[in-house]
N, C-alpha and C positions, 0 to 999 in steps of 0.2 A: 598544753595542759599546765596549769600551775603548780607550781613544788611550793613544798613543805619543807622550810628549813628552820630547824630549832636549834638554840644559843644558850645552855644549861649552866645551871651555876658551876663553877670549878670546884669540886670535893677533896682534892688533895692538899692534904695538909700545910698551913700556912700558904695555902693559891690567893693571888686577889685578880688576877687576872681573869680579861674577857676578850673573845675572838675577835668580835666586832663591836666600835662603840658606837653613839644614838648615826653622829654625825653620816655614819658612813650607812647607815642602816636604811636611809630613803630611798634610795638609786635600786634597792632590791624588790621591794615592795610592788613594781608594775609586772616584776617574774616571777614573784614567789611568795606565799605566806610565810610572814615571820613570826615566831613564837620564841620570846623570850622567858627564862625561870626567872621569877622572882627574885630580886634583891641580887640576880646574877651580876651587874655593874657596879654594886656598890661599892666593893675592894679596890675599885678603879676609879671612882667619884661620878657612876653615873646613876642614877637614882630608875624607879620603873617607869616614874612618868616622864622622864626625858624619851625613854625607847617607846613610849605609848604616843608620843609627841613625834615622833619620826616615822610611826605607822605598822609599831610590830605591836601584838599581842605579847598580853603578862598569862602568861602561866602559872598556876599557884602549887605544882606540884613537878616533880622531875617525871614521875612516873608516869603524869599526862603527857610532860612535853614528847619523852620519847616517843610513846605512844602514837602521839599524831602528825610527827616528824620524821619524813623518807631520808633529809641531809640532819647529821648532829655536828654542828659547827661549835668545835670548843679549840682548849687551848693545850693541854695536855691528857695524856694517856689515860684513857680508862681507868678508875679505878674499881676493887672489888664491887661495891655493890651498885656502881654504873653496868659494868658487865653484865649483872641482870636484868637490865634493864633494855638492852640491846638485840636485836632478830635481823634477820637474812636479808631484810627488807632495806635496813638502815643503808645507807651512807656515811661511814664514821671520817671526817676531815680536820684534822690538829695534828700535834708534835706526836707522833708515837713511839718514836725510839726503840724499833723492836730487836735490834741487835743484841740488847743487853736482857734484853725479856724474854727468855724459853715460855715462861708459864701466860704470859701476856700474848703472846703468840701463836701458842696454841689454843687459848681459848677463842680470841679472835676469828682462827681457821674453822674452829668446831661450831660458829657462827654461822658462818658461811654470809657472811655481812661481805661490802668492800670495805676496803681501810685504805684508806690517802696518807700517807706522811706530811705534809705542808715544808717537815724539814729538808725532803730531799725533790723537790721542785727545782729546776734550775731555768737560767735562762742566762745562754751560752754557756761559757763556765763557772756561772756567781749561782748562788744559792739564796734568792732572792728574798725568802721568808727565814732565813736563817740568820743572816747577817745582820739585821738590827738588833737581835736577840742577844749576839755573839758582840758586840760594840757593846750592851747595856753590863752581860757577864764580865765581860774581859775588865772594866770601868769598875764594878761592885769587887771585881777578886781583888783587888789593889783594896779598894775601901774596905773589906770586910779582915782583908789582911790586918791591915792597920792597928782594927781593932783588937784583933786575935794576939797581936803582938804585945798588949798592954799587960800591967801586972796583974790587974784580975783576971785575966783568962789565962793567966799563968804563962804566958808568955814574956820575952826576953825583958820588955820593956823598954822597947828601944821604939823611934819618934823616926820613921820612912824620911819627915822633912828634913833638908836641913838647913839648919839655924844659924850657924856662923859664918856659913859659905863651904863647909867639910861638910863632906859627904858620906857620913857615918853610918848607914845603913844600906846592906846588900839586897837588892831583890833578880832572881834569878827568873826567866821567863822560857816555857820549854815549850814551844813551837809557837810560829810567827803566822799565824791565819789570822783573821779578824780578831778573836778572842784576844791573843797573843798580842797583837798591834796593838789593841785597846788601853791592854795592861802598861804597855810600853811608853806609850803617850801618856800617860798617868804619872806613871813611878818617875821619868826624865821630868814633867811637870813640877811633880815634888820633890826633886832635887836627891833621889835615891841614886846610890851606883846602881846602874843594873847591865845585866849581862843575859843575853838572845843567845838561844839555844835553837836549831834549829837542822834538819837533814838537807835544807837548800839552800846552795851557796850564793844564788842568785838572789832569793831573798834577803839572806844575811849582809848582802852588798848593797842593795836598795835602804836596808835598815840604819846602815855606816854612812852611808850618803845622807842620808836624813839628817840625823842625829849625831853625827859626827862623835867626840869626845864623851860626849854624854851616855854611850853606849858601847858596849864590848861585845864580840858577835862570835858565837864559837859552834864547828857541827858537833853534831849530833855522835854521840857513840864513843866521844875518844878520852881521852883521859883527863885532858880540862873540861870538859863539859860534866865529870865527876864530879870534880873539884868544886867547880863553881855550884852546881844542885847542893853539894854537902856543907859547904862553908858560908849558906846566906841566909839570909835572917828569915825572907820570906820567900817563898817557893810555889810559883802560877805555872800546876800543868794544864796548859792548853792544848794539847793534843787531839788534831783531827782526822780522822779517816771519813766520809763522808757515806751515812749508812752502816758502818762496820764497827765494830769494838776496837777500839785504839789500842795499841802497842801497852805496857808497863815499860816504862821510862823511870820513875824512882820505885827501887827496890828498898826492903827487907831491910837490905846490908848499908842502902845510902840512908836510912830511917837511921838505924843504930850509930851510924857517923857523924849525927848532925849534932847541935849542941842545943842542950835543952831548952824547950821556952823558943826552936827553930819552930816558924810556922807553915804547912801546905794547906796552898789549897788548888781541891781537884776539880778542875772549870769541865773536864772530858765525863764527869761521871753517869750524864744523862745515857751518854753511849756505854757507858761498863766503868770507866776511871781507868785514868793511866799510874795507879799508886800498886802497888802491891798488896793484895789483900784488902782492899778500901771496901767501903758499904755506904751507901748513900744514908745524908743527914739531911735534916731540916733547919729551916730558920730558927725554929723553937729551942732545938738541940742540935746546935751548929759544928761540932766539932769531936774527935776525938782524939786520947792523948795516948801514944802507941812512943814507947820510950821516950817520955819529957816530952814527944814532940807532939805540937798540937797538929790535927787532920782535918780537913772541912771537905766534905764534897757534900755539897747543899745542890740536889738535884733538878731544882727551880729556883736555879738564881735572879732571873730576872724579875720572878714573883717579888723581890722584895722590893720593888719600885713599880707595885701594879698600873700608878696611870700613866707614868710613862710609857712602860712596855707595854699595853695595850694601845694609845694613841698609837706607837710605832707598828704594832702587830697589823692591827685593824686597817692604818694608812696602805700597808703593803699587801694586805690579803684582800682586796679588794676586788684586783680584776681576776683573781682566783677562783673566786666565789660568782664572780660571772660564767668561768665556764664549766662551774657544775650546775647552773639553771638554764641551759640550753637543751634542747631537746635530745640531742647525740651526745651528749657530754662523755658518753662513756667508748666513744670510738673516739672521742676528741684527746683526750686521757692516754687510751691503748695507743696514738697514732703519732700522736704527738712529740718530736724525741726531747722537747726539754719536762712535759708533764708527765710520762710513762715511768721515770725514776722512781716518783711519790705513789706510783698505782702497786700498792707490793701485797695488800692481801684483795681477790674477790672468790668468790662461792667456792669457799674451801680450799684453795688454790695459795701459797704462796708464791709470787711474782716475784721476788728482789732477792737478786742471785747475791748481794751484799747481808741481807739477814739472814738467806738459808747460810751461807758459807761461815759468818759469823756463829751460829748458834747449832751447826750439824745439821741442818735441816734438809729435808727433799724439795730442791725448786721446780715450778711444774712451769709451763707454757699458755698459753690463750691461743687457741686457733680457732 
């Protein structure tokens, strides 16, 4: 039997991103109706007739597409008035992040829809739709620092590069995962001191080997790992739990230590933010200034380079989206131990003992 899978425009603010682009969109078509929203590639540079040229359908309204779509293949989390637009029937497959989302989680449940994460998909230990996301973030938290540091965003006004062969500016990196790595390779590129913060020692060894001199590597918790958060200019919390709301790693108290015009940004805050007290921002209102110091936790960072992170989204979600147009797809899912991770909401049911345990919740079973 042929499915129905529909690819909706991105509603959240400042999105340009799209799940799947034209290119990858043929290989579908001999299993599934495709139904694309309107003008949904545009933020990524693909126009409706490229996808019409590949053999999906244009939709001229979300509230069709829903409608006569069983899979809704997008790129982030539902938002309010997507939510209405959603029934028991659906298939919901993108980023959902529901660690941080009580109210996104339960309406989801009171659905009785399935919900797929795409971010908690593994294969072996890697996190496969995760990690080009977390390379593009880790890569924009350096750039977007950058900018944050200049004197019109009231920052120190101090220049990451350095220009005479001194290495005048600090950037401080607090945990070494993808994201963290990213930033790392950046900030060493542009000639910043930077100092890796990190709970493994093992990594932090791998990091010293690398990068030798050009890097300082401190764990996690101890009193130089204070020091260095409170005394650098810019500050990437990368912190990952995989599924769960990350740790607070800068407090309150390391906020009021830092020297004004000090910039953070929070890469963890898709899952809650590892800041104390943080509240996610957008591209449009990127920041805020909580004692002189500026805050960023831009909750779709990769959105701000929509055609790249979608060519990278779309390359890797590929054979993804093959086995939800199999006819079992949903014992392949339940059965499967690297795709069972992503399976966390179906018919009322939360599955993911990482979002119930995260958010208080009751986790139930599939038998």
């Amino acid at each position: 039997m042929i499915k129905k899978l529909g690819i909706p425009k991105e509603v959240k603010q400042d999105e340009g991103r799209i799940a799947l682009i034209p290119e990858h969109i043929t290989q579908f078509t001999r299993l599934a109706d495709i139904f694309v929203e309107t003008q949904a590639g545009l933020g990524s540079g693909f126009n409706d007739k490229d996808y019409e040229d590949a053999g999906a359908k244009i939709i001229h309204s979300a509230k069709e597409l829903y409608e006569i779509s069983e899979i809704i293949c997008k790129v982030k989390e539902p938002q309010p008035q997507e939510l209405e637009l959603l029934n028991s029937s659906h298939v919901l497959f993108g980023y959902l992040h529901l660690s941080s989302n009580i109210s996104l989680t339960k309406a989801l449940l009171d659905k009785k829809l399935t919900g797929i994460a795409t971010e908690m998909i593994m294969d072996g230990n890697e996190y496969p739709l995760l990690i080009p996301m977390s390379r593009i973030a880790g890569n924009l938290a350096i750039q977007k620092g950058m900018q944050f540091l200049e004197y019109s965003s009231q920052g120190k006004g101090v220049l990451l590069s350095s220009i005479s062969g001194e290495k005048n500016s600090k950037v401080t990196i607090i945990g070494c995962g993808e994201v963290g790595r990213a930033s790392i390779h950046k900030s060493v590129q542009i000639g910043a001191s930077v100092t890796a913060i990190d709970v493994n020692e093992k990594t932090l060894e791998d990091l010293k080997n690398k990068y030798g001199e050009n890097i300082s590597t401190i764990i996690s918790g101890t009193d130089e790992a204070v020091n260095a958060i409170r005394s650098a200019d810019l500050i990437i919390g990368a912190v990952l739990l995989p599924g769960r709301k990350p740790p607070v790693v800068i407090t309150e108290e390391d906020i009021s230590a830092m020297e004004k015009g000090t910039v953070i940004v929070d890469v963890a805050i898709d899952q809650g933010g590892c800041v104390e007290g943080v509240t996610p921002n957008t591209h449009s209102d990127p920041f805020k200034i909580r004692n002189g110091v500026i805050v960023s936790a831009i909750a779709n960072l990769p959105g701000a380079v929509p055609r790249t992170s979608s060519i990278e989204l779309s390359t890797n979600l590929q054979k993804y989206v093959d086995n939800l147009l199999i006819e079992n797809w949903f014992d392949e899912y339940k059965n499967n131990e690297s795709l069972r991770p992503s399976l966390q909401i179906h018919n009322g049911l939360l599955l993911s003992k990482e979002v119930a345990d995260s958010l208080s919740l009751t986790l139930s079973k599939l038998v």
